[in-house]
N, C-alpha and C positions, 0 to 999 in steps of 0.2 A: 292597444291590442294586448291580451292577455297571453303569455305564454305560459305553456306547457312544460314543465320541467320535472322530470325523476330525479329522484335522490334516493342513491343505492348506500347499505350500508359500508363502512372500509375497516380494513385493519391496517395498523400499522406497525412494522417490521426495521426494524435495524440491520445492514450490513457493513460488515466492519473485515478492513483490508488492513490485515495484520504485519508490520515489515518488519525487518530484522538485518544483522548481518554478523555472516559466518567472519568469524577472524582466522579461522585458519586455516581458509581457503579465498581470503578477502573478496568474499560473492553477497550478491543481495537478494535477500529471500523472501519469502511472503508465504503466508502460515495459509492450506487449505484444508478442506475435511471430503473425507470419501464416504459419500450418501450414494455409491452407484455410481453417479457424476463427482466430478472433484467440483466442489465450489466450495465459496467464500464461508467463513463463521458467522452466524446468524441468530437473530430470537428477538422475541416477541418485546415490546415494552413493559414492566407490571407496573402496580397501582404505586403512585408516589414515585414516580422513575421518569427524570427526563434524558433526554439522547447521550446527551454527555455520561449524565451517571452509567446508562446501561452500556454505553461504549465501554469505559471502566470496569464494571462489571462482569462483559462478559469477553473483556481482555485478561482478567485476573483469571476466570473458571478455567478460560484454555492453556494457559501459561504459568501463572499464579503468582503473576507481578501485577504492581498495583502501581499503574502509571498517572504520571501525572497530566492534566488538562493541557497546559504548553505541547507535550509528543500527542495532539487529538487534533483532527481536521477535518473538517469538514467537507467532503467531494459534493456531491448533487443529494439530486432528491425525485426518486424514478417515481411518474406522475401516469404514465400515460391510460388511456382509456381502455387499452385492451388487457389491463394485469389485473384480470378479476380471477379469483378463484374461490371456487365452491359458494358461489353467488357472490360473492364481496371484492369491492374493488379492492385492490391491494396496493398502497403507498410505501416503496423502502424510501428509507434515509440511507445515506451511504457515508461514511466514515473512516479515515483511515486511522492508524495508532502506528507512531513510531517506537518500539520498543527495544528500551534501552538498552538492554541486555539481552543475549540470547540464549532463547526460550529452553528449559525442559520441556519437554510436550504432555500435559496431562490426561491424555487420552490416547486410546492404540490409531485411532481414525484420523487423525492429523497427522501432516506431510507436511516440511518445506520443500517451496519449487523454486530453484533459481531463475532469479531475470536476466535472460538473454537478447541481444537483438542482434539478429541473421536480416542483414541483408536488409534494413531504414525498418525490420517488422519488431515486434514485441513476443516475447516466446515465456514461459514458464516450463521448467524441465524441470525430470527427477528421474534419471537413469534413463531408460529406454522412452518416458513420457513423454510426450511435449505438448502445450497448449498454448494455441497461440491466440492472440488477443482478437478482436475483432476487427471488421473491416469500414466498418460504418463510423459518422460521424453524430448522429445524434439518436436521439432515446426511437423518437417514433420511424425513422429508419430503420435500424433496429428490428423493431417488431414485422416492417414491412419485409425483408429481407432475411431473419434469422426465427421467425417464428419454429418455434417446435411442440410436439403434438406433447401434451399434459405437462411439457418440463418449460412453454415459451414465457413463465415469469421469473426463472431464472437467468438471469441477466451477467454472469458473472465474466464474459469475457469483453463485454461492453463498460464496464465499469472499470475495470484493469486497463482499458486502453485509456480512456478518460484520467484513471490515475497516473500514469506512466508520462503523457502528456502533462498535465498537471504540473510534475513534479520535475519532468522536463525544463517546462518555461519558466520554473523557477529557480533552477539553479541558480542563478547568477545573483539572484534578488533576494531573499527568505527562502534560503534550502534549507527548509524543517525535517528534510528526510535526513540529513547528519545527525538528528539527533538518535539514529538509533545506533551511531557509534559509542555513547552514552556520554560522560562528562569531559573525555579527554581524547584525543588523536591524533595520528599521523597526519600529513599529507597525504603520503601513499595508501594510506586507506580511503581517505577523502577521495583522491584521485580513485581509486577501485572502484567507490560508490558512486561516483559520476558517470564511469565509462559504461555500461550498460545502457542508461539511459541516454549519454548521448549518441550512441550506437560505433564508440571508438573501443582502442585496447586504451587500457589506464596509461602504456607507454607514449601514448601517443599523444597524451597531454604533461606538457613540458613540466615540471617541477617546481621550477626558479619562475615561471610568466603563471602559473597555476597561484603561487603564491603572493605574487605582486596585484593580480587582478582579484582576488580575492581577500586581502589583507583586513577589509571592514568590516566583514562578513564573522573573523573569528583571531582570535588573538594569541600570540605564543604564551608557555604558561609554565615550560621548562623542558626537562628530556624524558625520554625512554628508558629505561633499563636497556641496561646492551647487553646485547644476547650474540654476538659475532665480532668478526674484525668490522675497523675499519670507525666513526662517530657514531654514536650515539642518535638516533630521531628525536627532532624537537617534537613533542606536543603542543595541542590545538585547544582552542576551547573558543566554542560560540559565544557573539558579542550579543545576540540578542533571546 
């Protein structure tokens, strides 16, 4: 039997979940842009450009660091049949960047939001803002439940939960998200960047059992500058 199939034209689009973190405020941040709605950095592929390179690319234009492939990960890749727009189905890739250092901002329309979690939720804040992540567990979910009138292929708080998760379940395993403490670090910052995501205060994960269950993961590599009473902080540095 013969069937009947359309084949509609598609574009596809890059989104890229930009993290950082403040040192002096030991918080973990993720880079947004105010289009009206606050959402994720975004843009088109051009000719001769794969994911990665444009990840890169349009990590540098917002920031104007030039990361390497190791701080790039790869989240999902939003499929579903209702992200059509202006006749074209619409395919994002989604992408995170650990960025090593943090960021100048090169542009006035960029904000970081800190990652908060109130209460087992995921929150992004910025003074009086707060955005919190989604409630749903997968793409076409999603759509059934958070559709919005001209804005429902903007996905950005569905994708933030997906990350945060993500980056969650791997603590323990390949926590790629240290690397945006950049080549060298505390504990106590490791512990900071932890505690958001696992929805504790950093005190509440013990120091001395933080370091013993973690020992494989990144290696001592010397001290701190001392800046106080009292020793000196070892530093860190990831073994993989």
């Amino acid at each position: 039997m013969k069937i009947n199939r359309t084949f509609i034209p598609f574009d596809v689009k890059l989104l890229n979940i930009i993290w950082c973190f403040d040192r002096k405020t030991n918080q973990v941040k993720v880079i947004l842009k105010d289009e009206g709605d606050w959402t994720l950095p975004e843009t088109y592929l051009i000719q001769d450009e794969d994911v990665l390179d444009a990840t890169i690319r349009l990590t540098h234009e917002l920031t104007g660091q030039t990361v390497s492939p190791k701080n790039i990960e790869q989240l999902e890749t939003l499929t579903d049949p209702k992200r059509v727009v202006d006749g074209k189905r619409l395919v994002t890739m989604v992408y995170m960047t650990y960025l090593p250092e943090f960021p100048n901002m090169m542009t006035s329309t960029l904000e970081l939001f800190t990652l908060e979690n109130l209460n087992s939720h995921y929150y992004f804040t910025k003074g009086e803002k707060q955005l919190a992540v989604a409630t749903v567990d997968t793409e076409a979910e999603y759509y059934q439940k958070r559709l919005r009138k001209n804005k429902f292929y903007q996905v950005n708080d569905y994708v933030l939960k997906k990350a945060c998760l993500r980056i969650r379940h791997s603590l323990d395993t390949q926590p790629d998200i240290l690397r945006i403490l950049g080549e060298a670090f505390t504990l106590r910052e490791a512990r900071s960047l932890y505690a958001p995501f696992l929805g504790v205060s950093f005190h509440e994960i013990d120091n001395s059992n933080f370091k013993k269950t973690h020992q494989r993961l990144f290696r001592e590599i010397g001290k701190a500058n001392k800046r106080g009473p009292g020793r000196p902080a070892s530093l860190y540095r990831l073994r993989f």
